[in-house]
Structures are given as structure tokens and as C-alpha cells.
C-alpha positions in Angstrom: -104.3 110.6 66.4 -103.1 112.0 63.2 -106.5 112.0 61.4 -107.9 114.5 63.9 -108.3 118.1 62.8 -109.2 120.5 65.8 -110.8 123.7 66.2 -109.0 126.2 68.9 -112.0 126.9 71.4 -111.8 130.1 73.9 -111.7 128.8 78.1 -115.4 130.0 77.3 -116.2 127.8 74.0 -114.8 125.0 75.8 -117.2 125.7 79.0 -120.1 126.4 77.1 -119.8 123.4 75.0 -119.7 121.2 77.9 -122.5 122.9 79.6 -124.7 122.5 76.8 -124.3 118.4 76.7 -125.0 118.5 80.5 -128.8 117.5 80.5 -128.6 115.4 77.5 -126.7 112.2 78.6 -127.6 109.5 81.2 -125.1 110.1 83.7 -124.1 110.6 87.6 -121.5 112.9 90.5 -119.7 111.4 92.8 -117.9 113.1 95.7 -115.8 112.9 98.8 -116.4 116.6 100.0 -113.3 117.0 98.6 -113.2 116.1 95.1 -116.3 116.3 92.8 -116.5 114.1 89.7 -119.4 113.7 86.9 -119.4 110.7 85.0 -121.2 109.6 81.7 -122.7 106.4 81.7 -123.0 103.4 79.4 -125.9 103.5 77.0 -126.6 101.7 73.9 -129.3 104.1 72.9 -128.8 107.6 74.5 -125.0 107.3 75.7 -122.7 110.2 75.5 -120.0 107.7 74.0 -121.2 105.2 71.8 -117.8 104.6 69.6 -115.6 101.7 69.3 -111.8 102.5 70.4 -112.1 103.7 74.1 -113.5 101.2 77.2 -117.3 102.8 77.7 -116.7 103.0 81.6 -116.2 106.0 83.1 -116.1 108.8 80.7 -115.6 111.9 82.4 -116.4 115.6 81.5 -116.2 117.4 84.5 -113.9 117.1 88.5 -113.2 119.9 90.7 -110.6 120.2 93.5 -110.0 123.1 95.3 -111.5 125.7 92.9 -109.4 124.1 89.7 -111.0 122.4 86.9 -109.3 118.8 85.5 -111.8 117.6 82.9 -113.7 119.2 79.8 -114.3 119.5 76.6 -111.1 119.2 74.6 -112.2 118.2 71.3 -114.1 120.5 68.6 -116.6 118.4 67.1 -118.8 116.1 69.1 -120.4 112.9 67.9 -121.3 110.1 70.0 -119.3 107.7 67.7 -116.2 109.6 67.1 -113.5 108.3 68.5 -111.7 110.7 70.2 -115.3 111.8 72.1 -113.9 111.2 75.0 -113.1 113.3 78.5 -110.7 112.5 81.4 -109.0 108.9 82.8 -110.6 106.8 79.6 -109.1 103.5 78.6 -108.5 101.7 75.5 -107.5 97.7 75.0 -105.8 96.1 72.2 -108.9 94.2 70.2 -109.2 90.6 70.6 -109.0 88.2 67.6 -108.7 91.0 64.8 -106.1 89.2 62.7 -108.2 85.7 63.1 -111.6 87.4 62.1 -112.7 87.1 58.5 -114.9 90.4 57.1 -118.3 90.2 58.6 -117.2 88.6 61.3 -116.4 89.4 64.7 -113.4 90.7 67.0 -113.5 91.8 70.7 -113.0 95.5 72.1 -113.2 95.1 75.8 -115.2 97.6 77.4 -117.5 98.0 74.1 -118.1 94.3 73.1 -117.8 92.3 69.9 -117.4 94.3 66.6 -117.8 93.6 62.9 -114.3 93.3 60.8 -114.9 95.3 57.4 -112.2 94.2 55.0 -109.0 93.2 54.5 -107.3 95.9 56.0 -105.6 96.1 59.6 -107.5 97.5 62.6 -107.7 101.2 62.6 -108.7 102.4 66.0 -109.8 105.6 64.7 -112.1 104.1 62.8 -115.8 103.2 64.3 -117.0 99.6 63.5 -120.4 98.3 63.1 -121.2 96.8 67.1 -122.3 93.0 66.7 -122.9 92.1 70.4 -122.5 95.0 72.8 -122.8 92.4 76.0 -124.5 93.7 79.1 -124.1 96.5 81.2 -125.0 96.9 85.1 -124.1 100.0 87.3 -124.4 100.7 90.9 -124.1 104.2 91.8 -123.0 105.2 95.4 -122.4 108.9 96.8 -118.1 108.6 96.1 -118.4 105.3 93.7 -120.3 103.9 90.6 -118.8 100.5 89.9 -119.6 99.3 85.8 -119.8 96.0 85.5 -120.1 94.6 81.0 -120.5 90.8 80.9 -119.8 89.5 77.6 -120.9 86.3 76.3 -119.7 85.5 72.4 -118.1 82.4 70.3 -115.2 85.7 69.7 -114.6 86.2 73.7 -116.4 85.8 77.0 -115.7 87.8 79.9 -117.0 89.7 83.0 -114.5 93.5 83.3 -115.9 95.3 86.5 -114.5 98.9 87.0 -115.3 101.3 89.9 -114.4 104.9 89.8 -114.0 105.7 93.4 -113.1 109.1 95.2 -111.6 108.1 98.5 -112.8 109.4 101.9 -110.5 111.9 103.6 -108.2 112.2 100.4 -107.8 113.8 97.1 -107.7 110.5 95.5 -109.7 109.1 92.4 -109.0 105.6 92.4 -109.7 103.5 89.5 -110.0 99.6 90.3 -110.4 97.2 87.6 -110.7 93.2 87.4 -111.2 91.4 84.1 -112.6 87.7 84.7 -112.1 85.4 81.1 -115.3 83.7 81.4 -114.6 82.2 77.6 -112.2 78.9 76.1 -109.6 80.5 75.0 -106.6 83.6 76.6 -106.8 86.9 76.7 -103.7 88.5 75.7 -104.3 91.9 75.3 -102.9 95.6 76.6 -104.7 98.8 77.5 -103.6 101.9 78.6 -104.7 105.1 79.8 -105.1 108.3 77.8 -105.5 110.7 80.6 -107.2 113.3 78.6 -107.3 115.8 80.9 -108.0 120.1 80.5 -106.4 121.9 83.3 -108.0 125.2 83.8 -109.6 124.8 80.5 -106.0 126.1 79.7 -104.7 125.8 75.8 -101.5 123.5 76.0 -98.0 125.7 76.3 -95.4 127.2 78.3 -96.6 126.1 82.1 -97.6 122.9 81.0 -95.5 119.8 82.3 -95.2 116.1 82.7 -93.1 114.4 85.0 -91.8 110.9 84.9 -89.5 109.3 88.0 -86.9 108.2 85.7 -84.6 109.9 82.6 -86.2 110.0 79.5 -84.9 108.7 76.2 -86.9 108.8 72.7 -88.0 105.4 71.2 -87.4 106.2 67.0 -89.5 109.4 65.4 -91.2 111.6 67.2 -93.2 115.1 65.9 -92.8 117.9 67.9 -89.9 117.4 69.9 -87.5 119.9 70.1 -90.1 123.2 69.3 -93.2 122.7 70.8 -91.9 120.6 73.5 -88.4 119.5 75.2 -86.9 116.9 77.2 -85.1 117.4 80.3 -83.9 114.4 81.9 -87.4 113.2 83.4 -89.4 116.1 82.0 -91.2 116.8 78.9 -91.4 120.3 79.1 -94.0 122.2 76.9 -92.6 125.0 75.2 -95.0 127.4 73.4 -98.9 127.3 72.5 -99.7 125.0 69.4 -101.4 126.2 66.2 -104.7 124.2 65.7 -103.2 121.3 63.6 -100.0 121.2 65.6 -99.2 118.0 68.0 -96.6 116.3 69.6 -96.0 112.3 69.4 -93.7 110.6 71.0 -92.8 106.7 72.4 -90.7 107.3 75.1 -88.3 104.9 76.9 -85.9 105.2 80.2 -88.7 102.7 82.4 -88.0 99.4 84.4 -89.8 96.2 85.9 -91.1 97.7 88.3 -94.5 99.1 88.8 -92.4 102.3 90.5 -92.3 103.6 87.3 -95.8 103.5 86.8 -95.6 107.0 88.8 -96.5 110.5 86.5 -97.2 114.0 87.2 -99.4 116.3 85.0 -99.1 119.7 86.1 -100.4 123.5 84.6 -97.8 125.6 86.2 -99.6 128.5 85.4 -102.7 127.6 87.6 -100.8 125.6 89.7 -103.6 122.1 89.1 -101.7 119.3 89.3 -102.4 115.7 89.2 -99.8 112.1 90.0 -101.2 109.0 88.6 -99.4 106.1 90.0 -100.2 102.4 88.7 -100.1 99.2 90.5 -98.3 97.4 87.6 -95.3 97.6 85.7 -95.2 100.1 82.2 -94.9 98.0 78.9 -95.3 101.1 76.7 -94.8 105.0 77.2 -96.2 107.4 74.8 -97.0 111.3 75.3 -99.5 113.1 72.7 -100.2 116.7 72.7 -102.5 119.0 70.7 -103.6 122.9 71.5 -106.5 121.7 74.4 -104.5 118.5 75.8 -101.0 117.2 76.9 -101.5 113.7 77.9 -99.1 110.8 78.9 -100.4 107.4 77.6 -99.4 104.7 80.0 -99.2 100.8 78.8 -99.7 97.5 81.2 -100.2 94.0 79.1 -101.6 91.1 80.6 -102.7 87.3 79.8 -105.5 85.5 81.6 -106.2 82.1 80.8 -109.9 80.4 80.9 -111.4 80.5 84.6 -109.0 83.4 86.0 -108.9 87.0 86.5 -106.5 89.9 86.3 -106.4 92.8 88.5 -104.9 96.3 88.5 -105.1 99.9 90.1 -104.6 103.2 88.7 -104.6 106.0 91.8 -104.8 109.5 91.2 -104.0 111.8 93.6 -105.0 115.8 92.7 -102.9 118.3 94.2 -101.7 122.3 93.8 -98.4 123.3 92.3 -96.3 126.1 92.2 -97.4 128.6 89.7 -94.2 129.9 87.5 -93.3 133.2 87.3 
């Protein structure tokens, strides 16, 4: 994320922006009665998201619970190929085949399809690459679901990666169920994770803001700003003071098991009292928390293999809730 230059928007730049984009982009709401979510959806021609990091599926700028807002505008400058374009529970995989791929030919971004390598040079996920075969997209919308479905056919990969977005009846659950079938010859060996790029109360990152973790946190090598803009205490990160706009915090962060237990986080504003748990069905293989002045986000790894002819399936659960506001 270090390439990123951001502009400090008011609650009310932030709103307006996002109210301005609201007519413009194929997209649909879902609710339960008790949560209300808007989604963007895939498009090759008119999509709100049309870059190459980030899985296409379930792009979210807006859900409500109990009068607190959880998704908006967090960025400054909007593109529909920038990278970082991007609003709520959006996922990323590791490419396919980038190392094996000579320049002009292709690699594999689930989620996005088969992409042209440039050069020479390693893959830069910031970066947006030219879109070779974008496979096929299909979408069913329902009143509390919209399940995605890209099939992907290509010499690089073949695959079918269905993902619903779900809010669950009776709760304050957004469920997020995903199977990727390898349709192709050869493995995929790949990891995604989760950016969680979420805007409490359209609320500028800083004291209040907190992220909570079921075991004791240890850094993994360097991390930027540790120690002023944010601390750790024992299973905390603890978000000290507001950012100025080209401030951010990076770090890996270690203290995980096995299990999928620890697949269990806590995002919470404590001075709006919106929180959020995101719990996993699979175990962690990476940690990482980034912060700038609009978003504090945890970044949570799974890696898988699935040979020719099977499929891999996982959960992510999030469960919205209120908090206690600090004093």
C-alpha cells in the first residue's frame, strides 16, 4: 500500500462521494430486516471495479445496523481500475503462474481472470494489468443473498469460484461462503485473504479505534507505525492518535496457531460504539494490520491447494454488534 497517497475527506466528503457514485454502477441491496447491505456488481463494461488485484465479487460501499454505518468511501480518488477502489469485506488471491508466464503472456488472478505479464519484473499488485480473458460471470440476486459465480476456461487455469454474500435471517450476520472448483490440468496453490476495508461511522482512524485478536500479539520483523500511531497490548492493537494524510501503519503480526480459533477478530470504533467479529472457518497462515487516516483494517491469510477435479471450501462470518463507547 505504500504507493497510495490519500486526501483527508470530512464524514461529509466521504458521504457525498459515495452518494454521487450511487446511480452509476450496476448493482443490488440485500437485507435481513436487520442488516442492510448494497453491493456492486461484476461488469466488464460499466462495473464499479474493473482493476486487477482485488476478487470482483462483492464490493461493498454501503451496510447499516442499528443506525451505524460500516462501509464507505475510504479512498480519495476513484477510478474503476485503481487498485485500491475498493469498499468493505473484498478479497485478493495470490496470482497463478506469474513466475512461469513469459511477457505477453498470461497469469491467473482469481476472481478477475487471466492477465497479461508486462516485463521482466515481479508482480506488483498495485499495478493494473492489461485483462486477456476475463472468464464469465453469472449472478443470482435474492432479497438477503446474491451468489457470483466466474467460470474460467484458459490454457493458464480453469476454474469455477462461486461466492455468496448472505445476511442471515434472525441475526446480525453477513456470511460470506466461497467454493473454488479447479476445473483445469494442473493445482492450484494459491492464498487469499481478506482486507476488511471497513469506515465505521465514516470516522477518521484514531484514539477509539481498536482491533482485537484471541491470542498475544508478537511483531513479525519491521513494522511503520508502531509505537506512535498505534500500540500493542497483549491481544490489542490499540490506535493511538488521528493520522496525517500520508501517515500509515504496517505490520505482520504473529502470536496465531493451527487452529481455525484463531481465525476470530474484532474491529471496533469505541467512540460510536460499531463493532464488528469476523471469525473464519480455517486456520490463519498470515496476519497483517494496515492503517491510514479513513481505515484500520486486519488482513487475514488462509492458503490452500486443490488438485485437478476437486474443490476447496471456506467461510468467513461476520457478526455486527454495539460496543461500549469510551469516555
Amino acid at each position: 500500500m505504500k504507493r497510495i497517497h490519500y486526501i483527508i475527506l470530512s464524514c461529509l466528503s466521504l458521504s457525498a462521494i459515495s452518494a454521487i457514485a450511487v446511480l452509476e454502477f450496476p448493482q443490488t441491496e440485500i437485507s435481513n430486516g436487520i442488516v442492510r447491505a448494497r453491493l456492486y456488481l461484476p461488469d466488464t463494461v460499466n462495473g464499479y471495479y474493473r482493476g486487477t488485484r482485488f476478487d470482483w465479487a462483492g464490493v461493498m460501499p454501503e451496510l447499516e445496523y442499528k443506525g451505524h454505518s460500516y462501509c464507505g468511501q475510504w479512498f480519495g480518488t476513484y477510478s474503476p481500475t485503481l487498485h485500491e477502489a475498493v469498499m468493505g469485506p473484498v478479497e485478493s488471491f495470490s496470482p497463478l503462474g506469474y513466475e512461469e508466464a513469459s511477457p505477453g503472456k498470461g497469469f491467473v488472478q482469481i476472481g478477475v481472470g487471466v492477465l497479461a505479464r508486462e516485463d521482466g519484473t515481479p508482480y506488483a499488485p498495485f499495478h493494473t494489468y492489461r485483462i486477456l480473458n476475463g472468464g464469465d460471470w453469472k449472478i443470482k440476486k435474492r432479497p438477503s443473498k446474491v451468489e457470483f459465480i466466474h467460470t474460467l476456461r484458459d490454457t493458464a487455469a480453469s476454474y469455477v469460484y462461486t461466492k455468496t454474500v448472505e445476511l442471515i435471517k434472525g441475526k446480525a450476520q453477513l456470511v460470506l461462503t466461497h467454493s473454488l472448483k479447479n476445473t483445469g490440468s494442473r493445482p492450484i496453490e494459491t492464498s487469499v485473504y481478506d482486507h476488511n476495508l471497513f469506515l465505521l461511522d465514516h470516522q477518521l482512524t484514531g484514539a477509539g479505534a481498536v482491533i482485537i485478536f484471541p491470542f498475544a500479539l508478537k511483531e513479525e520483523g519491521k513494522s511503520r507505525g508502531i509505537g506512535d500511531l498505534a500500540v500493542i497490548k497483549d491481544n490489542q492493537l490499540v490506535f493511538q492518535r488521528e493520522f496525517s494524510k500520508r501517515e500509515q501503519v504496517y505490520t505482520i503480526l504473529q502470536g496465531y496457531g493451527s487452529s481455525a480459533k484463531d481465525y476470530d477478530i474484532k474491529i471496533e470504533n469505541r467512540k460510536t460504539g460499531a463493532g464488528v467479529r469476523i471469525t473464519g472457518d480455517q486456520p490463519l497462515s498470515k496476519l497483517v494490520c494496515w492503517a491510514c487516516p479513513t481505515t484500520f483494517t486486519p488482513e487475514p491469510y488462509i492458503q490452500f491447494r486443490i488438485n485437478p477435479g476437486e474443490s476447496f471450501n471456506w467461510k468467513l462470518t461476520y457478526e455486527f454488534y454495539t460496543c461500549e463507547i469510551s469516555k
